[in-house]
C-alpha positions as CSV (number, residue, x, y, z in Angstrom):
1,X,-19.6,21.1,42.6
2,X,-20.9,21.9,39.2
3,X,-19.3,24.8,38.6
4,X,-16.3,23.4,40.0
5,X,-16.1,20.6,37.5
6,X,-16.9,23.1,34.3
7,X,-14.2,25.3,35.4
8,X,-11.9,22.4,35.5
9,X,-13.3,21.2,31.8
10,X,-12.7,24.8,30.7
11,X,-8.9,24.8,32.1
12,X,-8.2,21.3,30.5
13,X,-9.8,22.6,27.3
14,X,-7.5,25.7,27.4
15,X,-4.3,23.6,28.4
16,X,-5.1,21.0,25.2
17,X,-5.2,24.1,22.7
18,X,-2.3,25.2,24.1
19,X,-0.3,22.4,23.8
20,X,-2.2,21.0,20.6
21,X,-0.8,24.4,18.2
22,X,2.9,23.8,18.8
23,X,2.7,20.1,17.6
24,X,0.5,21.5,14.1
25,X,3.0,23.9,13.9
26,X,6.1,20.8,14.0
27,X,4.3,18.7,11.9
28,X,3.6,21.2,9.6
29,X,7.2,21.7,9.5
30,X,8.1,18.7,9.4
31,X,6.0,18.1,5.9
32,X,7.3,21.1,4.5
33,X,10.8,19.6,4.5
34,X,10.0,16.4,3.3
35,X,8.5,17.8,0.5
36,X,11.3,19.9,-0.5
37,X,13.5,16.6,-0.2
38,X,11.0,15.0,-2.7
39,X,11.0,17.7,-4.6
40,X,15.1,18.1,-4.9
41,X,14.9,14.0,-5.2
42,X,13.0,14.1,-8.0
43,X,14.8,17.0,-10.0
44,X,18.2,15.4,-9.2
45,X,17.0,12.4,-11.2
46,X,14.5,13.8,-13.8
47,X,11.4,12.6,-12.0
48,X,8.3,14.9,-11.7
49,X,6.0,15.3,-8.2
50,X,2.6,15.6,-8.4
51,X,0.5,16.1,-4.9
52,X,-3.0,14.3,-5.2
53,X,-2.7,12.5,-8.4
54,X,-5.9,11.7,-9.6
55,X,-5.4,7.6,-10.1
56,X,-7.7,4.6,-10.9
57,X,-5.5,2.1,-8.7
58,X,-6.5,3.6,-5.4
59,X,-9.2,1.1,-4.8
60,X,-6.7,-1.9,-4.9
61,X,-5.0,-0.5,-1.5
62,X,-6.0,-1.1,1.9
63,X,-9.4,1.2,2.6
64,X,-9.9,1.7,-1.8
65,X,-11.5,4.7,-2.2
66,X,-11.9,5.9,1.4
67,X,-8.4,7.0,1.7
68,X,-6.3,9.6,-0.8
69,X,-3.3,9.1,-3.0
70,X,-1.1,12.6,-1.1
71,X,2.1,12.6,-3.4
72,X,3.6,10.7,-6.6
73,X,6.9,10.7,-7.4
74,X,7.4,9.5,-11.3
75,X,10.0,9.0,-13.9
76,X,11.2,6.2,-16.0
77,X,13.1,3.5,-15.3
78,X,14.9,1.6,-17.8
79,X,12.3,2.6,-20.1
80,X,9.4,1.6,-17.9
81,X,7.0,4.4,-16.5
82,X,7.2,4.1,-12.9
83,X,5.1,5.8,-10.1
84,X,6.6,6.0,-6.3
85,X,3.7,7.3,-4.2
86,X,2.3,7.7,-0.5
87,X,-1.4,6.7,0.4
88,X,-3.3,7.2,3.6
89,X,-6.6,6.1,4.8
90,X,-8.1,7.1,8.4
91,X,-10.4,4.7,10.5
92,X,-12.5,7.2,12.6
93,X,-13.3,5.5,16.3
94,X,-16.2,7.3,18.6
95,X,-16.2,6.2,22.1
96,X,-18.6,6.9,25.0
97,X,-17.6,8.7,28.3
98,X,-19.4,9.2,31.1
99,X,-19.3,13.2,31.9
100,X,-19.5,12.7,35.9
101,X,-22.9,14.2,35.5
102,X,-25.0,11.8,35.0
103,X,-24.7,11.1,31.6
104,X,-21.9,11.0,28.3
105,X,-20.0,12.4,26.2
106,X,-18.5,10.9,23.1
107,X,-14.8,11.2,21.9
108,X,-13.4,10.8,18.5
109,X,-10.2,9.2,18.0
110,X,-8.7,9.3,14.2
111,X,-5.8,6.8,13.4
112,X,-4.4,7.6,9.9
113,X,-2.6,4.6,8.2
114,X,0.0,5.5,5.8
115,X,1.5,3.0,2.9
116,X,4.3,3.7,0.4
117,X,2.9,2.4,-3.0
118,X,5.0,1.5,-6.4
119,X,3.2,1.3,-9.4
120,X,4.9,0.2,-12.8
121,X,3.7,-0.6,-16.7
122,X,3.7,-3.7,-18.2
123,X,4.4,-4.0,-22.2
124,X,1.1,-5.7,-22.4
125,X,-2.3,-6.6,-20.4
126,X,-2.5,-9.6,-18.4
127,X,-5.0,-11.4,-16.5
128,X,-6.1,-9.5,-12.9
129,X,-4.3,-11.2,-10.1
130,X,-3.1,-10.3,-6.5
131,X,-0.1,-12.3,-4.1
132,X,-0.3,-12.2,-0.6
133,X,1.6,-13.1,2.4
134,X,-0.9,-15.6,4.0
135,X,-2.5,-15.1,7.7
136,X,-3.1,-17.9,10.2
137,X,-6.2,-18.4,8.8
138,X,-5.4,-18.5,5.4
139,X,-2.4,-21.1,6.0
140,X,-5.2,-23.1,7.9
141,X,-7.9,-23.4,5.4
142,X,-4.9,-24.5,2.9
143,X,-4.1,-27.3,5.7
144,X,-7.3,-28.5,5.4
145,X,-8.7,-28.0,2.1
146,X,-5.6,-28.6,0.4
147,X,-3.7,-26.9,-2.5
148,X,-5.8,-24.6,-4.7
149,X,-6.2,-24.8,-8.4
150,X,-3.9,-21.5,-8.6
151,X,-1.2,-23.4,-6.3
152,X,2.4,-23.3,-8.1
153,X,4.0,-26.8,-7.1
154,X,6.2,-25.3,-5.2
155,X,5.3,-26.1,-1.6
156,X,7.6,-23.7,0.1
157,X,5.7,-20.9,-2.2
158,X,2.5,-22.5,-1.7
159,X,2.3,-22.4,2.1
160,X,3.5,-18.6,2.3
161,X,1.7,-17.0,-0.6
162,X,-1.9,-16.8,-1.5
163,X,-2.8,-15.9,-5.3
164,X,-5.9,-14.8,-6.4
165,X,-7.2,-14.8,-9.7
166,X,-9.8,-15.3,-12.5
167,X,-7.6,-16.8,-14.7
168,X,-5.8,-19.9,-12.4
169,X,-4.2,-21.2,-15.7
170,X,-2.2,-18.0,-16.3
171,X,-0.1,-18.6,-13.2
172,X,1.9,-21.3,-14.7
173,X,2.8,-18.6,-17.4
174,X,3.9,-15.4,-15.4
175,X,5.0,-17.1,-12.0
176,X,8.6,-17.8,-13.2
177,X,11.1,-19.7,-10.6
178,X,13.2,-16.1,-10.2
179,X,9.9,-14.9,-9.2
180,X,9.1,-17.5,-7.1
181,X,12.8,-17.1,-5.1
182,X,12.4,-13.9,-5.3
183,X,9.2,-13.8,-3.2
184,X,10.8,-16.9,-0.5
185,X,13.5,-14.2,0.0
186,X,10.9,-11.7,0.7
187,X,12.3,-9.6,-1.3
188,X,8.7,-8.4,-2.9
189,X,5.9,-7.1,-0.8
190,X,2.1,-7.7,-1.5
191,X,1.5,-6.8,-5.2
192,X,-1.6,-6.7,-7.6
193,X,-1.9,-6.5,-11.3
194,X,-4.8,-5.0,-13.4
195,X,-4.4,-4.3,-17.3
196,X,-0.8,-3.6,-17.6
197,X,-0.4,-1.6,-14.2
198,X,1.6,-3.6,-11.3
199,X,1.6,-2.1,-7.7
200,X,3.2,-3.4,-4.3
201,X,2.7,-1.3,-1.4
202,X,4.4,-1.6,2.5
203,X,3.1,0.1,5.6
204,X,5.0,3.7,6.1
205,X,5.7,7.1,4.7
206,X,6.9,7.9,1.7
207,X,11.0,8.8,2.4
208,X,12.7,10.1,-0.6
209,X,16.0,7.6,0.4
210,X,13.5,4.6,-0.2
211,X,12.7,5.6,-4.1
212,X,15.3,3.8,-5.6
213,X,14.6,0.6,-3.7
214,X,10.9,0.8,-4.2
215,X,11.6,1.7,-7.9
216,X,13.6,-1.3,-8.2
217,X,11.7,-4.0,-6.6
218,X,8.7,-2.8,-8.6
219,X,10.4,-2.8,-11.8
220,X,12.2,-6.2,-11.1
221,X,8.4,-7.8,-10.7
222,X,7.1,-5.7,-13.8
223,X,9.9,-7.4,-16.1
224,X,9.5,-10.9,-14.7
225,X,5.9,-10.7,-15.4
226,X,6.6,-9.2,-18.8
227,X,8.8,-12.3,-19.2
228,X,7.3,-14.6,-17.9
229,X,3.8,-14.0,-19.6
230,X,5.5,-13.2,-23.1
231,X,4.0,-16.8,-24.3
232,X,0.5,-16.2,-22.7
233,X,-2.4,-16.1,-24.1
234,X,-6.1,-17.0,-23.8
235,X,-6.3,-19.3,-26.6
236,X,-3.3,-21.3,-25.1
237,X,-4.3,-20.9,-21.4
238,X,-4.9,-24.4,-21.4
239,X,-2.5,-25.7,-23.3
């Protein structure tokens, strides 16, 4: 019965190969021309492609420095360096099976998460801060606790958006009312700011149709900010 259940293992093993070089094959493919659609994107419209740019914002995505920035895509827009870029990070799962001899074997599952990323410049440095789209937990805690010293006044804001910072006076200098609709109209995703480098990211690949949008959106919140904080500065803050 043993040997029966080996040579089963062994035709399983030889069916999975079988099947499993095909699908590399396709997705290799598959790569090969999206990357030649970045790459006749970015010449149609003067941008440059870079695969696994080396970049100090990787750590403010989802995983940081486990995952790897694959592609940019970057020009200028109005002026404004801008980076469009793809970013995936893999969560590695190991799972115990019995072998149907008495004992186990482990499988590895690896689920790679991909996120298109938009990175713009700001004129100047402002204080670190990051908006996000509240969870339940997050719109319970407010319920309860109450508004935060980084709340705007604007309850409909205030419910759906978190903001973290270490400077909760700023807000009232950068977070401008277009910014504000703008967010209630979901029209921005998640976005942080460190220095003068703003980045939004969304789950998905990186599709070369989607650079103008993401270029847009991203440089719509860089000049708001840039606007909006003009008048800040620490020795105001708390004026």
């Amino acid at each position: 019965m043993a040997e029966g259940l080996i040579a089963a293992a062994g035709l399983l093993c030889l069916l999975a190969v079988g099947l499993t070089i095909p699908l590399v094959i396709a997705v290799r493919r598959r790569e090969r021309r999206r990357t030649d659609r970045l790459q006749a994107w970015a010449r149609a419209n003067g941008w440059t492609v870079t695969p696994k740019p080396v970049v100090h914002w990787r750590a403010r995505l989802p995983g940081g420095d486990r995952g790897v920035v694959t592609v940019a895509v970057s020009g200028a827009v109005s002026g404004r360096p801008v980076s469009v870029a793809e970013y995936a990070v893999s969560d590695v799962h190991v799972t115990p099976t019995p072998d149907g001899l008495g004992g186990t074997t482990t499988s590895t599952t690896i689920t790679t998460h991909h996120f298109t990323v938009a990175v713009a410049a700001l004129s100047r440095p402002m204080p670190s801060v990051a908006v996000e789209r509240r969870g339940t937990a997050s719109r319970l805690a407010r319920a309860v606790l109450g508004p935060s010293e980084t709340a705007t006044g604007n309850a409909d804001f205030d419910r759906a958006f978190r903001i973290r910072t270490a400077d909760p006076a700023a807000v009232r200098w950068w977070c401008t009312p277009s910014l504000i609709d703008a967010h209630l109209r979901w029209q921005i995703p998640d976005w942080s700011l460190t220095g003068t480098d703003v980045l939004t990211y969304r789950g998905g690949r990186l599709d070369p149709s989607t650079i103008p949008a993401e270029a847009g959106r991203i440089t719509f919140l860089a000049a708001e900010l840039d606007r909006g904080g003009a008048g800040y500065s620490p020795s105001v803050r708390r004026g």
